[in-house]
TIZADREN-926915 format. One record per residue (C-alpha): residue in one letter; x, y, z. Coordinates in steps of 0.25 Angstrom, whole numbers, padded with zeros to 4 digits, always signed. Last residue first. Example, Ala and Ser with C-alpha at 12.3 -4.5 7.8 and 13.67 -1.06 7.14 Angstrom:
s+0055-0004+0029 a+0049-0018+0031 
//
This chain:
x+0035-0362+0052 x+0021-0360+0052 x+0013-0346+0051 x+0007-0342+0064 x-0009-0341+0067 x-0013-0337+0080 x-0019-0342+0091 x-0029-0340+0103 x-0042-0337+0095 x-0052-0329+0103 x-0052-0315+0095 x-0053-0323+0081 x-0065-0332+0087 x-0071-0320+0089 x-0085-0328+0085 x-0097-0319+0087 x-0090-0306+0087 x-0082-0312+0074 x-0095-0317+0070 x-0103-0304+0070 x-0090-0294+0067 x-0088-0302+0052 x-0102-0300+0050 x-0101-0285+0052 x-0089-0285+0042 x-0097-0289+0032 x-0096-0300+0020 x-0105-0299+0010 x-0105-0312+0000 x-0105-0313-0016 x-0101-0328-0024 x-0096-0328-0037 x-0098-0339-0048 x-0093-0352-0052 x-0102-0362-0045 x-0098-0373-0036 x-0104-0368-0024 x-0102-0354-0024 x-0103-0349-0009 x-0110-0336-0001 x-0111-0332+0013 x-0105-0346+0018 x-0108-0344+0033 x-0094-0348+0042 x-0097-0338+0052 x-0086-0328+0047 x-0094-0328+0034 x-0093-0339+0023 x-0091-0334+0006 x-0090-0347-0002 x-0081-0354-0014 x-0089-0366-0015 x-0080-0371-0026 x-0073-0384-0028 x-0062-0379-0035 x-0055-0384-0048 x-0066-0391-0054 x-0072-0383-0049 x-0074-0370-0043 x-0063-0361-0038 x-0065-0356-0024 x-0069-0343-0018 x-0067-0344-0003 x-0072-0332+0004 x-0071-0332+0019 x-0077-0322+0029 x-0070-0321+0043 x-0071-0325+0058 x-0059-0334+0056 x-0064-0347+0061 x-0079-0347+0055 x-0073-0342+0040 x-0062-0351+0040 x-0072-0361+0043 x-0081-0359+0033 x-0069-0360+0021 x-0066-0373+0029 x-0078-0381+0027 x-0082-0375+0013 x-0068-0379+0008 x-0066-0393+0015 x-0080-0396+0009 x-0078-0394-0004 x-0064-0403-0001 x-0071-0414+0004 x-0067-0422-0008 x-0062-0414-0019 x-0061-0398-0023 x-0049-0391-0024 x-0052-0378-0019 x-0047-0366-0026 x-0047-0356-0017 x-0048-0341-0015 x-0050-0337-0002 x-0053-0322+0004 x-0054-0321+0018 x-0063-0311+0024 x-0060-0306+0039 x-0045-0303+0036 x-0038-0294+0046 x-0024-0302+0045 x-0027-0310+0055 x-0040-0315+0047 x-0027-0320+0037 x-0021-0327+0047 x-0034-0334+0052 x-0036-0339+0037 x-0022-0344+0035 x-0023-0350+0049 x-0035-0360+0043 x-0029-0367+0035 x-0037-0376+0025 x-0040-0362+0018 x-0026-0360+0013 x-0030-0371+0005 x-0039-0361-0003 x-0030-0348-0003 x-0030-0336+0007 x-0036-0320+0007 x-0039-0308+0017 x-0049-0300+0018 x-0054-0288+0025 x-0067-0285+0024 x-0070-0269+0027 x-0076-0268+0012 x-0063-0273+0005 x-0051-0276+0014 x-0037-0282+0011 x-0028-0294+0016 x-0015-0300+0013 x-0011-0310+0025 x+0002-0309+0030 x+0011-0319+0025 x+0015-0334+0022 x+0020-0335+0011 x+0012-0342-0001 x+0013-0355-0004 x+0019-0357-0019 x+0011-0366-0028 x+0016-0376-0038 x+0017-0389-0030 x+0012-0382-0018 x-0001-0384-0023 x-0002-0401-0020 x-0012-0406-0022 x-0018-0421-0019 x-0027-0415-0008 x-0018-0406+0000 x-0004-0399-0006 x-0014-0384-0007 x-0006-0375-0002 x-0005-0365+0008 x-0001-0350+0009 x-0007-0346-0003 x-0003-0333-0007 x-0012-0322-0003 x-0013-0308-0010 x-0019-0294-0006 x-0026-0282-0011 x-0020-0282-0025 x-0022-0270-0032 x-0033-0266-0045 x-0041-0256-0035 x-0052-0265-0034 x-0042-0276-0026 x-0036-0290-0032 x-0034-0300-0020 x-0024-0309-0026 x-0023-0324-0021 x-0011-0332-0023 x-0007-0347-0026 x+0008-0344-0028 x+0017-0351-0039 x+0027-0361-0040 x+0039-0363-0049 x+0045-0351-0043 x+0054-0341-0050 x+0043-0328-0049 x+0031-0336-0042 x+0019-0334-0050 x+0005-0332-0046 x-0007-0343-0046 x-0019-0336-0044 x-0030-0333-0032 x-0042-0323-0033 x-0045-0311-0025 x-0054-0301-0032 x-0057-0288-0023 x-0068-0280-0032 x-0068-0266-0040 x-0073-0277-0052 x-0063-0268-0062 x-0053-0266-0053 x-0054-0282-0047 x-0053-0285-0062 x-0041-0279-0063 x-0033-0283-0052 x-0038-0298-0054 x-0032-0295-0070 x-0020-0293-0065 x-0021-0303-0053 x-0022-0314-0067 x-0012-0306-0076 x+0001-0305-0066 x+0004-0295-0056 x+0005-0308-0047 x+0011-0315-0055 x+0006-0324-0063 x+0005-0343-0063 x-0001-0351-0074 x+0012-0357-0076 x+0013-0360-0061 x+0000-0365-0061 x+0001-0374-0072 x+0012-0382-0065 x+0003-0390-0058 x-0011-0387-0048 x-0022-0395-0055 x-0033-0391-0063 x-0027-0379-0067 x-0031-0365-0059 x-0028-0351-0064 x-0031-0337-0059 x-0041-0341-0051 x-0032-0349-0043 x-0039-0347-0030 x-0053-0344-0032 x-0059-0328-0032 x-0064-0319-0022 x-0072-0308-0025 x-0072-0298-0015 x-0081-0283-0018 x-0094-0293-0023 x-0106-0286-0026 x-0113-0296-0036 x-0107-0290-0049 x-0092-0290-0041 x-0095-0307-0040 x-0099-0307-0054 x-0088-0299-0060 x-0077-0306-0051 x-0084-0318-0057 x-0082-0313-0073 x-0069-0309-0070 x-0064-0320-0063 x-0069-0330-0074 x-0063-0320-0084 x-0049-0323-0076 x-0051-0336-0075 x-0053-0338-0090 x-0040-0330-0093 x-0032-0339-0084 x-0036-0351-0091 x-0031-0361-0081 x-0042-0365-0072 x-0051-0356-0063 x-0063-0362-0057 x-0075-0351-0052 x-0078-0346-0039 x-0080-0332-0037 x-0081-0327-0021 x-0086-0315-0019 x-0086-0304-0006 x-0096-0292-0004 x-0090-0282+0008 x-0098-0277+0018 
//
């Protein structure tokens, strides 16, 4: 049995006061048993629309934000994965990445977002770098094993299925939804089906508004929501066991029956 968080709160540019806002949630979510706690994307910083400001805004990866994610996952002796804007050397666009932060101050895995979010009337790729295309980083806490992916990402559904290829039966996903019409419910729709289709446990944190439109949940392999947010900034705390995971996946071996695979595109 392992206990999962998500924190939802809306990050903006004031990169001292999302790193206190993380502090303080990561305190509430490890206060109410949580050994995960899964931040939004962009946590780091967020402007209210995507421009140039991201790429100024933008660290290494040794830089002071997944510093002071390292530290505080020592000091909490929880996972915190949480998603910022990391700098390109020479480019004039930056990644999208997740950093998974372990207890013992390393980095358990990263992700880079693979796509991007040009739907809607944005356009990301304008200053954001799609990750390569690579094997999925995983690691395990408490006999879960979990893997991570971005917000859009979510809208296709082979990234998902890669990564439960990779051994994940938890999948970690940082977002920051943009809300607008029917978006809200794009989000809880397909957060659930991930879940159904892949056998696994989701937990989406996303930012809240005005920036996110919130909801950040925790859903089973059954599609059940075992804990969500609403619009609240606050943490969320579900158990996820591995004896759940054999129920459904006895039940529905939809992963045994399928007949294809998942390749990359050309």
């Amino acid at each position: 049995m392992v206990a999962v968080a998500v924190a939802q709160f809306n990050a903006t540019e004031d990169k001292a006061g999302n790193l206190k806002q993380i502090t303080d949630l990561v305190d509430r979510a490890v206060s109410r048993g949580a050994h995960v706690v899964v931040l939004p994307e962009y946590a780091g910083f967020t402007a209210p629309r995507m421009d140039e400001r991201f790429v100024r805004s933008a660290e290494p990866i040794d830089g002071p934000f997944v510093t002071a994610l390292l530290g505080k996952a020592q000091e909490s002796g929880a996972y915190l994965v949480a998603g910022f804007n990391e700098a390109i050397p020479g480019s004039e666009r930056v990644h999208n990445t997740l950093i998974a932060a372990a207890p013992d101050g390393s980095i358990a895995a990263t992700y880079r977002k693979l796509h991007l979010y040009d739907a809607f009337g944005y356009a990301e790729s304008d200053h954001i770098q799609p990750g390569d295309i690579e094997a999925p980083e995983t690691f395990t806490v408490g006999g879960h094993t979990f893997g991570l992916q971005t917000c859009y990402d979510l809208r296709f559904p082979e990234v998902t299925r890669r990564i439960v290829d990779a051994g994940a039966d938890t999948l970690l996903l940082p977002a920051e939804w943009v809300p607008g019409p029917l978006k809200e419910n794009h989000w809880t729709t397909l957060v659930r089906a991930r879940a159904i289709e892949n056998t696994v446990f989701v937990a989406a944190a996303d930012q809240s508004a005005p920036t996110g439109a919130g909801n950040s949940m925790i859903v089973d392999p059954m599609g059940v929501v075992l804990a969500s947010l609403g619009e609240s900034v606050d943490t969320a705390v579900a158990e996820l066991s591995t004896e759940r995971l054999t129920e459904v996946r006895t039940k529905n071996p939809a992963l045994l029956l399928r007949r294809f695979s998942v390749t990359p595109a050309e």
